[in-house]
PDB file as gemmi writes it, atoms N, CA and C in Angstrom:
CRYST1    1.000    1.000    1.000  90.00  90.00  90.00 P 1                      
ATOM      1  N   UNK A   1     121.420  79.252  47.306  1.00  0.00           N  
ATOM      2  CA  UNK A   1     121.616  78.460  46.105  1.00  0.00           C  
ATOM      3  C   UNK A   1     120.253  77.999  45.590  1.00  0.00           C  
ATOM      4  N   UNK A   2     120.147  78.174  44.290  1.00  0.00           N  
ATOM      5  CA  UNK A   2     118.738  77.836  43.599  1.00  0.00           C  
ATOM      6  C   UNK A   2     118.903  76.507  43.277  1.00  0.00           C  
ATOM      7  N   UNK A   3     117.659  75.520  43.794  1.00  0.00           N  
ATOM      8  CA  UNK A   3     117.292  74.075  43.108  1.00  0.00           C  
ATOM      9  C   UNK A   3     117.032  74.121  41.518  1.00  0.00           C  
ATOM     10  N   UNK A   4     117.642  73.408  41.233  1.00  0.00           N  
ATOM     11  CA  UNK A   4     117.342  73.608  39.497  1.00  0.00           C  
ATOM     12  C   UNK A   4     115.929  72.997  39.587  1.00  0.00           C  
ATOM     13  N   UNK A   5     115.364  73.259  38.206  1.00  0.00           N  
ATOM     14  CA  UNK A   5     114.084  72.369  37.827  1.00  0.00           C  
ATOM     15  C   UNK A   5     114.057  71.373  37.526  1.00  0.00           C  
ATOM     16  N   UNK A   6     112.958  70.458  38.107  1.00  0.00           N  
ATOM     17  CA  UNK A   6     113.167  68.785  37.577  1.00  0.00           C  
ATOM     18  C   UNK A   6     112.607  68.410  36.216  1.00  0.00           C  
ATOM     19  N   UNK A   7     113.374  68.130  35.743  1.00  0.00           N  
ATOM     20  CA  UNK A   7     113.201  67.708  34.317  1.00  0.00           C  
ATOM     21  C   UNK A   7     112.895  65.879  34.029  1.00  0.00           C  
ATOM     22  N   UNK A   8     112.393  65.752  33.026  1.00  0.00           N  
ATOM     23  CA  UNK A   8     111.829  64.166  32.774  1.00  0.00           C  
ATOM     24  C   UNK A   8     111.421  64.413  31.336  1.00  0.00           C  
ATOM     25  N   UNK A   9     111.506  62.671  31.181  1.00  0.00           N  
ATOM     26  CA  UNK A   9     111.336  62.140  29.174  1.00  0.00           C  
ATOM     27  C   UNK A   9     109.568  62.097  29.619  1.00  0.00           C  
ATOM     28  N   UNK A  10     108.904  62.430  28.621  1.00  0.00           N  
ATOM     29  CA  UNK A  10     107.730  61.880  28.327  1.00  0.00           C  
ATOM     30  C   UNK A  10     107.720  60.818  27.529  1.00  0.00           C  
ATOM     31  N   UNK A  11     107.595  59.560  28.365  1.00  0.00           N  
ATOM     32  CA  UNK A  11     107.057  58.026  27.349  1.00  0.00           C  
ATOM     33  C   UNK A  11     105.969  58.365  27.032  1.00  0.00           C  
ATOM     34  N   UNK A  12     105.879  58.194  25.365  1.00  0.00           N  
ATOM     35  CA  UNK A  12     104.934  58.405  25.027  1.00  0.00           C  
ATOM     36  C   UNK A  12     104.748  56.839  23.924  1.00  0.00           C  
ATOM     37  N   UNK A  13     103.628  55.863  24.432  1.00  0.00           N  
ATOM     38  CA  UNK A  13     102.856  55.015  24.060  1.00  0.00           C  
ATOM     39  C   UNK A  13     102.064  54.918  22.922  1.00  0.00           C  
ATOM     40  N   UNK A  14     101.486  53.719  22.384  1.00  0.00           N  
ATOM     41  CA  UNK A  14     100.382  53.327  21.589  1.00  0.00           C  
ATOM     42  C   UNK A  14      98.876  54.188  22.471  1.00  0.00           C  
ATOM     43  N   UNK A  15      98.777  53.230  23.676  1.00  0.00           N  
ATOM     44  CA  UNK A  15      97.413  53.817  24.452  1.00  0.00           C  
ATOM     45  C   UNK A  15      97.900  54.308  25.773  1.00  0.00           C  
ATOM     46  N   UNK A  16      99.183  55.429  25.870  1.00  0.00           N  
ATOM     47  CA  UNK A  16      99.218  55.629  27.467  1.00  0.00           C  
ATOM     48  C   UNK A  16     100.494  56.488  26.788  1.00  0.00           C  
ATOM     49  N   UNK A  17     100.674  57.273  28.111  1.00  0.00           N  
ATOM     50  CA  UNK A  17     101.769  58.134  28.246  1.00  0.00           C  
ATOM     51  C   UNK A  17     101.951  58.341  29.533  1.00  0.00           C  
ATOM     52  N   UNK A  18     103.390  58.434  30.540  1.00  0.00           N  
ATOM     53  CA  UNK A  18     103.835  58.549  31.604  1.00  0.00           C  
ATOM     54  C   UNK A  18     104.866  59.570  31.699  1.00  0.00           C  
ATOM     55  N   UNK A  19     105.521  59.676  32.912  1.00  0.00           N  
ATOM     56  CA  UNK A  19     106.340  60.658  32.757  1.00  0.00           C  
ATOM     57  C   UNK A  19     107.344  59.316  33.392  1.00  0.00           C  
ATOM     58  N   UNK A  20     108.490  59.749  32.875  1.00  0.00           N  
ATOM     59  CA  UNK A  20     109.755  58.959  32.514  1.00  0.00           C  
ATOM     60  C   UNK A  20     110.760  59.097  33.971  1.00  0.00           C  
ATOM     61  N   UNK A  21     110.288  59.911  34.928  1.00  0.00           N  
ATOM     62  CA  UNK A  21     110.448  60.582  36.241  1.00  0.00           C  
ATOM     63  C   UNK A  21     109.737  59.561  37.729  1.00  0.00           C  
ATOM     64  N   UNK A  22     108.701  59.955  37.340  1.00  0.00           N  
ATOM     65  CA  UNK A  22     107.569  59.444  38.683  1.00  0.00           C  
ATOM     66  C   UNK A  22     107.197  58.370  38.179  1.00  0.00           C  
ATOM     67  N   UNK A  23     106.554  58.116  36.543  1.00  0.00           N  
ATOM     68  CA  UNK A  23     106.274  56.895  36.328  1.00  0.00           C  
ATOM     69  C   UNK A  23     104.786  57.475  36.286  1.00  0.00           C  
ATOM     70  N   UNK A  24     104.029  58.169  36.723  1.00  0.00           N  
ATOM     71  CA  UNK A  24     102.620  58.784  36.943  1.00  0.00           C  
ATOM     72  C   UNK A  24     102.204  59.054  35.286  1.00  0.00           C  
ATOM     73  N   UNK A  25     101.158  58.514  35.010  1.00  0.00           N  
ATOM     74  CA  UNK A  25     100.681  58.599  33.457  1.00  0.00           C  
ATOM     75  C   UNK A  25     100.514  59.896  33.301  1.00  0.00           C  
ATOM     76  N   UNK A  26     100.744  60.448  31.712  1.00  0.00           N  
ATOM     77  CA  UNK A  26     100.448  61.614  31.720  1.00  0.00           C  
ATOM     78  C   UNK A  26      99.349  61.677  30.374  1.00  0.00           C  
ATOM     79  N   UNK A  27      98.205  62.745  30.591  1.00  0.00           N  
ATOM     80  CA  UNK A  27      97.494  62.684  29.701  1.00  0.00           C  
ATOM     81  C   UNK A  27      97.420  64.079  28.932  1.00  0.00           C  
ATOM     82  N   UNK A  28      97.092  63.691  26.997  1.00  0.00           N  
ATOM     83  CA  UNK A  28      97.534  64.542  26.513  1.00  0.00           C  
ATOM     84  C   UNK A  28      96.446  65.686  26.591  1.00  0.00           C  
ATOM     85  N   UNK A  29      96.587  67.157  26.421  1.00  0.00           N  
ATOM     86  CA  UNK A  29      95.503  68.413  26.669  1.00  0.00           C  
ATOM     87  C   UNK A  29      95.292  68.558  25.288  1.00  0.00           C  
ATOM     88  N   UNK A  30      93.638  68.443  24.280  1.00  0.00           N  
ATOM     89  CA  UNK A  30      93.877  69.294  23.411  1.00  0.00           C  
ATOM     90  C   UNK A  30      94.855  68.692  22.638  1.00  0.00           C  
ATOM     91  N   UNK A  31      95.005  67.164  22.307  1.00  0.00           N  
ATOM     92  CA  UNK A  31      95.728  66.385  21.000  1.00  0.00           C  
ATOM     93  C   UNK A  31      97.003  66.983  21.370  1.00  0.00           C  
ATOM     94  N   UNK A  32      97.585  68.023  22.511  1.00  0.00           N  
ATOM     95  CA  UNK A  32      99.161  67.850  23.070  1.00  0.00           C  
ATOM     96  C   UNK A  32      99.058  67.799  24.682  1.00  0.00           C  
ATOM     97  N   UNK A  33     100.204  67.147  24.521  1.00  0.00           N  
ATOM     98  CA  UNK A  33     100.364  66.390  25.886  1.00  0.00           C  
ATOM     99  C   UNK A  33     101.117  67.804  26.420  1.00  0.00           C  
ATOM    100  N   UNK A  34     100.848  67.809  28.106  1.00  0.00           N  
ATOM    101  CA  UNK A  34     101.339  69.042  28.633  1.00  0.00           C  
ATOM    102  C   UNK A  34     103.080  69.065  28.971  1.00  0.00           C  
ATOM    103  N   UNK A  35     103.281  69.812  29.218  1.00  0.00           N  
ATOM    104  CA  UNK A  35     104.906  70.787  29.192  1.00  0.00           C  
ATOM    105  C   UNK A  35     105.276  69.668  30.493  1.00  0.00           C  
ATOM    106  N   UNK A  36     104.509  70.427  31.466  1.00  0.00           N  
ATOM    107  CA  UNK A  36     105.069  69.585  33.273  1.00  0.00           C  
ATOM    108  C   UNK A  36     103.931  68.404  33.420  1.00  0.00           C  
ATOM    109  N   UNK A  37     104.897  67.201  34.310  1.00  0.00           N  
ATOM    110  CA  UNK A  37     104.162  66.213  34.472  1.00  0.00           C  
ATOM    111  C   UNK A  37     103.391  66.298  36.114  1.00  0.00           C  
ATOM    112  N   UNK A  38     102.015  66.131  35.755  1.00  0.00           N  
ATOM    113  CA  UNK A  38     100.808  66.365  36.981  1.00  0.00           C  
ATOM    114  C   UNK A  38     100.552  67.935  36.849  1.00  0.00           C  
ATOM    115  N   UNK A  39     100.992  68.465  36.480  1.00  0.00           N  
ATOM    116  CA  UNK A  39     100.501  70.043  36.351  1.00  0.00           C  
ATOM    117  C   UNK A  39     101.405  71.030  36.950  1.00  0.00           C  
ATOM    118  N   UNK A  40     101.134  70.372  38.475  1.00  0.00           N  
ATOM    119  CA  UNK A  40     101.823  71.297  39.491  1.00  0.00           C  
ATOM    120  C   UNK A  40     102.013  70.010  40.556  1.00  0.00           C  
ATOM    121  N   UNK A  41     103.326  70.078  41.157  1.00  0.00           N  
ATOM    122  CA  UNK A  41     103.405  69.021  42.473  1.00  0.00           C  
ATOM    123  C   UNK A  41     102.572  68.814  43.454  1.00  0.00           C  
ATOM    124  N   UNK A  42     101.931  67.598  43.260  1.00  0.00           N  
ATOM    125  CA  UNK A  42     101.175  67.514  44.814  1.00  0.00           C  
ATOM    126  C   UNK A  42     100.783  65.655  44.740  1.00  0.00           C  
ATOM    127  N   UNK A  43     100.327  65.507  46.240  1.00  0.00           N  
ATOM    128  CA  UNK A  43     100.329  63.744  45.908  1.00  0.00           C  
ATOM    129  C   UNK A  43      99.330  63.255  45.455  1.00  0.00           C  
ATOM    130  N   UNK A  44     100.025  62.109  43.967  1.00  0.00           N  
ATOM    131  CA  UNK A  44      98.966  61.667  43.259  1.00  0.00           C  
ATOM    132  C   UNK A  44      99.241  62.428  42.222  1.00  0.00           C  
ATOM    133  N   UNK A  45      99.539  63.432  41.746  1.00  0.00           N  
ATOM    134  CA  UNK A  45      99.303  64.065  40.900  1.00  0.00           C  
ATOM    135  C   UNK A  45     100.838  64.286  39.926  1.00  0.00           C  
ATOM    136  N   UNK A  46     101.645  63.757  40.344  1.00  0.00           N  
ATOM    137  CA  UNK A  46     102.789  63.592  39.141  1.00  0.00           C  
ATOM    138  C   UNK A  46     104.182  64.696  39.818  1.00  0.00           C  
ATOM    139  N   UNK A  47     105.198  64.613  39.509  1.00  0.00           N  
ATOM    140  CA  UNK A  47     106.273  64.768  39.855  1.00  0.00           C  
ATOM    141  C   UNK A  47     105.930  66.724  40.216  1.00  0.00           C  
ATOM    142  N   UNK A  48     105.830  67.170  38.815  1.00  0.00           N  
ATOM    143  CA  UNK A  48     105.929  68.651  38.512  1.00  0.00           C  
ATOM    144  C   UNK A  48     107.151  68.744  37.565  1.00  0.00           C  
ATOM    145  N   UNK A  49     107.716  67.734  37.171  1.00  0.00           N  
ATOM    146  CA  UNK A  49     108.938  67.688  36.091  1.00  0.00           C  
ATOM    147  C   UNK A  49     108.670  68.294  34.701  1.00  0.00           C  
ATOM    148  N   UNK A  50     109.326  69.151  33.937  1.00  0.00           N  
ATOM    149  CA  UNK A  50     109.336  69.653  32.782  1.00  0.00           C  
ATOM    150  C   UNK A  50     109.847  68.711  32.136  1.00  0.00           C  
ATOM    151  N   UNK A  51     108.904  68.197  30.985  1.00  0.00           N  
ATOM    152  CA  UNK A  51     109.898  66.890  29.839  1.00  0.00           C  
ATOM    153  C   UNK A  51     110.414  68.394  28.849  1.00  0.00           C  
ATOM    154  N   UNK A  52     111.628  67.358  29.051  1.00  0.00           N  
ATOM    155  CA  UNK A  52     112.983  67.823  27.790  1.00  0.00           C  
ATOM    156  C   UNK A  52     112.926  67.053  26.647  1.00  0.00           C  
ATOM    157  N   UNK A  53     112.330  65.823  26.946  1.00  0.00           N  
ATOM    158  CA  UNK A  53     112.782  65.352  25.116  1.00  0.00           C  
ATOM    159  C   UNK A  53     111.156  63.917  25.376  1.00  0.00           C  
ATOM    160  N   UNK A  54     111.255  63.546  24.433  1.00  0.00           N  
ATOM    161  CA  UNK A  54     110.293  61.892  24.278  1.00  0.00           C  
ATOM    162  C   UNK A  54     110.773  60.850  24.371  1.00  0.00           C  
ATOM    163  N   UNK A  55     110.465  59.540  24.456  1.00  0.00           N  
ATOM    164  CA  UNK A  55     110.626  58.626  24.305  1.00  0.00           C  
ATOM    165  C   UNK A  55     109.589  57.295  24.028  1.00  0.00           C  
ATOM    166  N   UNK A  56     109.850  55.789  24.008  1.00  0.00           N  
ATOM    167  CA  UNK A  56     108.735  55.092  23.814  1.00  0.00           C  
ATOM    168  C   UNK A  56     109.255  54.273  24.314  1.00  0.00           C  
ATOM    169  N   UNK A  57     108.190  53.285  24.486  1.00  0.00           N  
ATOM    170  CA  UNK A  57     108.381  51.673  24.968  1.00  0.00           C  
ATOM    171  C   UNK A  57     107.876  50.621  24.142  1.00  0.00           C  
ATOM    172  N   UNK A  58     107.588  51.257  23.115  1.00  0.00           N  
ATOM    173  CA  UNK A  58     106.906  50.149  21.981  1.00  0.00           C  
ATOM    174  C   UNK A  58     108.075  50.402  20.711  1.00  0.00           C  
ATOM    175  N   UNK A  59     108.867  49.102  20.431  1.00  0.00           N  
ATOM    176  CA  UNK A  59     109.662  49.381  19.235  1.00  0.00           C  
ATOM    177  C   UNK A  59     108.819  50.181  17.754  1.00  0.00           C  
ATOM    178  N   UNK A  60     107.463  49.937  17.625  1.00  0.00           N  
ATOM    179  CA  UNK A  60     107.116  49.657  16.630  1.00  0.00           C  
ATOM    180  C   UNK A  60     107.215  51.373  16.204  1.00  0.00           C  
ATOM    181  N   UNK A  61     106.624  52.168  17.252  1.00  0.00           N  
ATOM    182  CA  UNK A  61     106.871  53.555  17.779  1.00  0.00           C  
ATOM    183  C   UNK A  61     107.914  53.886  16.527  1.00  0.00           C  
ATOM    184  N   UNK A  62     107.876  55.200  16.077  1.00  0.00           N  
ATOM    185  CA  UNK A  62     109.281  55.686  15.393  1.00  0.00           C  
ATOM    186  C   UNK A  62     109.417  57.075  15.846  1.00  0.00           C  
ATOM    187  N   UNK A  63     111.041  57.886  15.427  1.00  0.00           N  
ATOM    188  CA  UNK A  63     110.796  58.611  15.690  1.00  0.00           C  
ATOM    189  C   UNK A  63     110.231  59.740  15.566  1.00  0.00           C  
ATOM    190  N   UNK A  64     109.973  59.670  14.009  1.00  0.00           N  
ATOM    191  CA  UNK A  64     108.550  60.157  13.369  1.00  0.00           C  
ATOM    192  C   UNK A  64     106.921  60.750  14.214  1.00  0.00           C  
ATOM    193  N   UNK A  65     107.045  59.127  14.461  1.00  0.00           N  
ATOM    194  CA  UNK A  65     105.694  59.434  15.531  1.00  0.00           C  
ATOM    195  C   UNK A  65     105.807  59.975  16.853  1.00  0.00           C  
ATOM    196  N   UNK A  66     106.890  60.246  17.302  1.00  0.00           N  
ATOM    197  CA  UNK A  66     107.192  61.147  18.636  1.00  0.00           C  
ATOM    198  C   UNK A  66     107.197  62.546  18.373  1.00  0.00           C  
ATOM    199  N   UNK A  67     107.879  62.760  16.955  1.00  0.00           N  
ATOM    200  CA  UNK A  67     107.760  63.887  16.710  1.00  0.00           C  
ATOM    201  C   UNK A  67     106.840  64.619  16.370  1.00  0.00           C  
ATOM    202  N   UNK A  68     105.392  63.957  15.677  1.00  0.00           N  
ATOM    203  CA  UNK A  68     104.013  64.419  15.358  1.00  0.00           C  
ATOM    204  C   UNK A  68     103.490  63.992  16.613  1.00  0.00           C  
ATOM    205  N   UNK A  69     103.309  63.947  17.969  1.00  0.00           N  
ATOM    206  CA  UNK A  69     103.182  64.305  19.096  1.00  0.00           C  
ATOM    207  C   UNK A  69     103.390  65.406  19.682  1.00  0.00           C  
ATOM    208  N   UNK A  70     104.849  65.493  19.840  1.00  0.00           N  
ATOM    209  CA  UNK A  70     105.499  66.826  20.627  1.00  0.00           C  
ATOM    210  C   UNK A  70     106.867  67.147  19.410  1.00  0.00           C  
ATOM    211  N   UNK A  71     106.482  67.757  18.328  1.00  0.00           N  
ATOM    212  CA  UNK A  71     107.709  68.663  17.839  1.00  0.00           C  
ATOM    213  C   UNK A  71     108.575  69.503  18.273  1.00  0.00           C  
ATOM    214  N   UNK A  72     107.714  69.954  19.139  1.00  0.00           N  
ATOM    215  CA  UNK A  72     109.056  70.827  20.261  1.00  0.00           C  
ATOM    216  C   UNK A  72     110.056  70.356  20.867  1.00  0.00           C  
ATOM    217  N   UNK A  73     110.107  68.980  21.372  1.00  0.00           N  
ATOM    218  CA  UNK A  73     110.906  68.284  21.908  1.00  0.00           C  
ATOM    219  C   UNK A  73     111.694  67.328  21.359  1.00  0.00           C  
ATOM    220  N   UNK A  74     113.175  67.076  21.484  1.00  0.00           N  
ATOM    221  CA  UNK A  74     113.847  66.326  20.744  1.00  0.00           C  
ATOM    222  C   UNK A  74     113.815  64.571  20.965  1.00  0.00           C  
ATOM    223  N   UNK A  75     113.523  63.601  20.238  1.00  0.00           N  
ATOM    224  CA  UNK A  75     113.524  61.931  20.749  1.00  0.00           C  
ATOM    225  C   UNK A  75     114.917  61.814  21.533  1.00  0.00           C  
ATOM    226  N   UNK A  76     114.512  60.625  22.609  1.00  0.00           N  
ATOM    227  CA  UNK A  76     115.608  60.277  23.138  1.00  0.00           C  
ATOM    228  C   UNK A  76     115.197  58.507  22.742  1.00  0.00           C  
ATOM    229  N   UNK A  77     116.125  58.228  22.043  1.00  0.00           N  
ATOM    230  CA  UNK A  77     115.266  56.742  22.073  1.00  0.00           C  
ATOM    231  C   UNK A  77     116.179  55.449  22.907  1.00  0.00           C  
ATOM    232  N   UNK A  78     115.913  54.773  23.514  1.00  0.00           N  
ATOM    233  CA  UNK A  78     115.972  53.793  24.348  1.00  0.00           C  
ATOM    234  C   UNK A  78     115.532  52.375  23.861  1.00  0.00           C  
ATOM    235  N   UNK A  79     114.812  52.710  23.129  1.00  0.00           N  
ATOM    236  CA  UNK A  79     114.602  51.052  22.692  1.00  0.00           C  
ATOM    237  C   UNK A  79     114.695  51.069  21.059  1.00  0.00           C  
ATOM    238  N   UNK A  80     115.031  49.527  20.419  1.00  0.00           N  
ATOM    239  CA  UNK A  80     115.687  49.469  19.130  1.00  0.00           C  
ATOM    240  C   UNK A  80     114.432  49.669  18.298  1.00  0.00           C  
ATOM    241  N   UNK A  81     114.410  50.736  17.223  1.00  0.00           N  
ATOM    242  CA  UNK A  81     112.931  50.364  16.231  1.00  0.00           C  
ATOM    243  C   UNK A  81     112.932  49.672  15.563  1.00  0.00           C  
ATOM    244  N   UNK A  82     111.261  48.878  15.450  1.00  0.00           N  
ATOM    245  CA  UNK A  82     111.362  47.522  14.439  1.00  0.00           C  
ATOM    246  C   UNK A  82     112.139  47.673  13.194  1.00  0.00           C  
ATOM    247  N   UNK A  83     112.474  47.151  12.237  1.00  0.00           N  
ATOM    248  CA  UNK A  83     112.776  47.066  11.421  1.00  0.00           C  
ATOM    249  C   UNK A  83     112.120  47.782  10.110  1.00  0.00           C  
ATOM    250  N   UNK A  84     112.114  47.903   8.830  1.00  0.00           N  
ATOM    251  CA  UNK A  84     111.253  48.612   8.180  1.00  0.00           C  
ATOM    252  C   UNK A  84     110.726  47.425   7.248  1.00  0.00           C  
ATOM    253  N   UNK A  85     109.270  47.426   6.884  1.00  0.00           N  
ATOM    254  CA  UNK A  85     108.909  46.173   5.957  1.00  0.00           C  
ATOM    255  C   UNK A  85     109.660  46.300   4.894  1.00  0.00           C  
ATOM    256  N   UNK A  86     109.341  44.749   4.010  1.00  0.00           N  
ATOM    257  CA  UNK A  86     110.380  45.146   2.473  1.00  0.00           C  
ATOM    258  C   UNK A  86     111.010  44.087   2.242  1.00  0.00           C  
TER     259      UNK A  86                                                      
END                                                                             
């Protein structure tokens, strides 16, 4: 029987990004942030989880701005966005 692959949200921040898995920051390559979190599994170095979708921890965040991050990936959002001025 095959282990599936571990999958995880990339929080993606104002000044930081983690993987939504291990919790291990992830940093972006080249203005995009990478596919698997830590590269490849090993200790210290992040799960090895493939993010499936984004997320944030800052309301102010939209999902706009997750998406001019990582377009490939769909928002999962978790926290309420501010409001819109006006």
């Amino acid at each position: 029987m095959t282990t599936p692959e571990p999958t995880a949200t990339l929080v993606i921040n104002v000044t930081s990004s983690y993987c939504g898995n291990c919790r291990q920051p992830v940093m972006p390559q080249a203005t995009h942030h990478t596919d698997v979190c830590g590269w490849t599994p090993k200790p210290g170095g992040g799960c090895g989880a493939r993010f499936v979708d984004t997320d944030t921890d800052y309301v102010q965040i939209t999902d706009d701005d997750l998406r001019r991050v990582r377009p490939d990936l769909p928002t999962r959002r978790t926290t309420t966005p501010a409001p819109a001025a006006g």
